[in-house]
C-alpha positions as CSV (number, residue, x, y, z in Angstrom):
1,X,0.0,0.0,0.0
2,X,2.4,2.6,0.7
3,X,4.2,2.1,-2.4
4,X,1.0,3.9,-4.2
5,X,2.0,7.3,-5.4
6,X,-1.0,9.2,-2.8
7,X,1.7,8.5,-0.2
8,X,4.1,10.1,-2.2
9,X,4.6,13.6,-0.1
10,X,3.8,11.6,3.2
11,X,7.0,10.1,2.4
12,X,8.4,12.8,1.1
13,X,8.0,14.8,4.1
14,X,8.7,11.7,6.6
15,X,11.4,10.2,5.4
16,X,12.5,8.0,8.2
17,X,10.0,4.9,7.4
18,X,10.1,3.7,10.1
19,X,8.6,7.0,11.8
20,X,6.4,6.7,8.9
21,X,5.1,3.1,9.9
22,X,4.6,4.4,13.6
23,X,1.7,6.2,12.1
24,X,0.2,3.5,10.7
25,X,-2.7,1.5,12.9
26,X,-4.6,-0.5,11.0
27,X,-8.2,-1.4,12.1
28,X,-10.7,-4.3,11.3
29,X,-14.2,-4.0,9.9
30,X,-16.4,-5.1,7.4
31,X,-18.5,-2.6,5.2
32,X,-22.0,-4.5,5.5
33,X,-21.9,-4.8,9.2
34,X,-23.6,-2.1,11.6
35,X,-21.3,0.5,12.9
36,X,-18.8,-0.8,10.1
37,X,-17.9,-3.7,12.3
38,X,-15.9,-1.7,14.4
39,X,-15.4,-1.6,18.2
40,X,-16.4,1.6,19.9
41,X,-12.8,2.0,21.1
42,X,-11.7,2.1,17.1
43,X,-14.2,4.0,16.1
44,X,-13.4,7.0,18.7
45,X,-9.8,6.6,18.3
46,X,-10.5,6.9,14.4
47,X,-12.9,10.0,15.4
48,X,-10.3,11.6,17.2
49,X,-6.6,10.7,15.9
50,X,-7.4,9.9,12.2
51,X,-6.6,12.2,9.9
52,X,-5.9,9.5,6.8
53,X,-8.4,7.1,6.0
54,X,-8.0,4.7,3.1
55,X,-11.0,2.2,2.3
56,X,-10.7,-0.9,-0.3
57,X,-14.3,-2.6,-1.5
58,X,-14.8,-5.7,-3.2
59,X,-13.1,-6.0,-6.2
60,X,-14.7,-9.3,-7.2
61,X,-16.0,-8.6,-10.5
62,X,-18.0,-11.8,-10.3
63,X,-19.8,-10.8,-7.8
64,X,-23.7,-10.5,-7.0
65,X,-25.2,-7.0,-8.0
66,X,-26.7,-6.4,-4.9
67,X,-23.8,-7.8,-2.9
68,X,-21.5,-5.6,-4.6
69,X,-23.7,-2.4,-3.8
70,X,-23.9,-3.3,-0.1
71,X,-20.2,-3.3,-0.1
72,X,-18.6,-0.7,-2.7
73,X,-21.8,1.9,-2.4
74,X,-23.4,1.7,1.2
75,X,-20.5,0.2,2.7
76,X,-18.1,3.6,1.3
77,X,-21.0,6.0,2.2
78,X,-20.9,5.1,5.7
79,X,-16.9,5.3,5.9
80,X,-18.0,8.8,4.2
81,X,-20.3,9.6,7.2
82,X,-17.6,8.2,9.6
83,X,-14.8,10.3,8.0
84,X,-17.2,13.2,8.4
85,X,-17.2,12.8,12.0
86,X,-13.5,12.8,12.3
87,X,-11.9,15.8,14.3
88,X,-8.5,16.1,11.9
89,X,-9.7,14.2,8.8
90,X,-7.7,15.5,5.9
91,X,-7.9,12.8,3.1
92,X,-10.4,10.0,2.3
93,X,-8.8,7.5,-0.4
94,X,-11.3,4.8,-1.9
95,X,-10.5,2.0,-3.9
96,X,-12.8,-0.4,-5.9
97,X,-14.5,-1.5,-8.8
């Protein structure tokens, strides 16, 4: 992931990577699942200390219609609402199909 070019002047501007991976915390979810799957303790520390937030939907081109819009259209509009609610949010990167 952090070989993709949006991390670029992050890297730039860090470049000590290990200070860089420091920064890093990734967190579980799951897009179709109430309150994104997410503990409460995530989802304030996210509300709080995020200020990067990088999604990735399904990219299974195989599957369902309706399972693919539960996952790469609600699933990103509630990170959207989530990222929203963040107190230093200054990106929101989304990958998908």
């Amino acid at each position: 992931m952090l070989g993709s070019r949006c991390f670029n002047r992050w890297k730039e501007e860090t470049p000590d990577i290990q200070q860089l991976l420091d920064k890093i915390v990734p967190v579980s979810g799951d897009l179709i699942k109430p309150n994104l799957g997410m503990s409460q303790d995530d989802r304030q520390m996210i509300i709080d200390d995020c200020n990067i937030i990088y999604i990735a939907a399904s990219v299974d081109f195989n599957s369902r219609l309706d399972q693919a819009i539960e996952i790469n259209i609600d699933g990103s509009l509630k990170v959207q609402q989530l990222a929203k609610e963040c107190k230093n949010i200054e990106c929101l990167t989304h990958m998908s199909t």
